[in-house]
N, C-alpha and C positions, 0 to 999 in steps of 0.2 A: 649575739651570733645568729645569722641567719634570719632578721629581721624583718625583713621584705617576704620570705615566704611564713614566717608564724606571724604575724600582721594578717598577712591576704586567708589563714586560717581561720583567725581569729575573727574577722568578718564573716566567714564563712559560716561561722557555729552559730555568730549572733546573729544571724540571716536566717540560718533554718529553727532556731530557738524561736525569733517573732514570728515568723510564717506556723510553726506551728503552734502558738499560744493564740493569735490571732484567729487563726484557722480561713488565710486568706494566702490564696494561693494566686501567683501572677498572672498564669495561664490553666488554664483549663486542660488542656490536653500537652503531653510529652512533647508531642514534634513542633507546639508552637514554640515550645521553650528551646527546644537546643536548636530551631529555627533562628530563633533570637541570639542565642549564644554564639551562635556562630556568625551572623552579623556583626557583633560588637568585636569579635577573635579578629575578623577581615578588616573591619577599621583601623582596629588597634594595631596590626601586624602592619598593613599599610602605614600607619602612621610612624611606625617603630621605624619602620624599613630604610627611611626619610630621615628620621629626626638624628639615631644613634650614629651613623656613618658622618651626619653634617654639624654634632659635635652639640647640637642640643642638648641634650643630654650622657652620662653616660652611668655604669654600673661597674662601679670597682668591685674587686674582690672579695674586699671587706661587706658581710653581711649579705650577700646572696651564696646559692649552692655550687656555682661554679658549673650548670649545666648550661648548654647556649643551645638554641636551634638559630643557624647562622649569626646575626650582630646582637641575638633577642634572647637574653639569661629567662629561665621554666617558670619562673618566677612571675614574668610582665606577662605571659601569656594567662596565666593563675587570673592574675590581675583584671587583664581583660574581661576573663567570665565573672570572675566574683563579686568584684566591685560595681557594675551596672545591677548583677541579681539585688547585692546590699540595700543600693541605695533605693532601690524600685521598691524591695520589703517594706524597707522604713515606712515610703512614704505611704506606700497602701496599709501597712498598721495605721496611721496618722490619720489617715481618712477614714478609715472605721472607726477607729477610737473616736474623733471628732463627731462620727455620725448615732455613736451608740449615748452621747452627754447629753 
């Protein structure tokens, strides 16, 4: 039940769990990051805006909350922000950790 948003959570925890075991942070200051966020929210939105109406993809019932902002469930916007923060964590843990062996 509700997989799509305890997924994009669960990324979430394990993102600020390496960010703070690492003790490497993306950006240096607040306003680069939700600068950033909100770049990849305007891709994604754009991209959704396109994809969902032309049948690309879609989002059944089953396993999201059932909230929409217009064709786009609260879910994919989640998505947007947390999944570029995730994978950016990863890889700058990866490159510390590689640089501290």
């Amino acid at each position: 039940m509700y997989f799509y948003f305890v997924s994009a959570l669960i990324l979430l925890v394990f993102g600020l769990i390496v960010e703070f075991i690492y003790r490497e942070h993306l950006f240096k200051h607040l306003k680069a990051r939700l600068v950033w966020a909100l770049v990849f929210l305007f891709i994604g939105t754009l991209w959704d805006q396109y994809a969902i109406p032309n049948g690309h993809w879609v989002f059944t019932g089953k396993g999201i909350l059932g909230i929409y902002v217009g064709v786009i469930p609260i879910e994919e916007f989640m998505w947007f922000l947390i999944v570029p923060y995730f994978c950016l964590t990863i890889y700058r843990a990866v490159e510390v950790d590689r640089k501290t062996r």
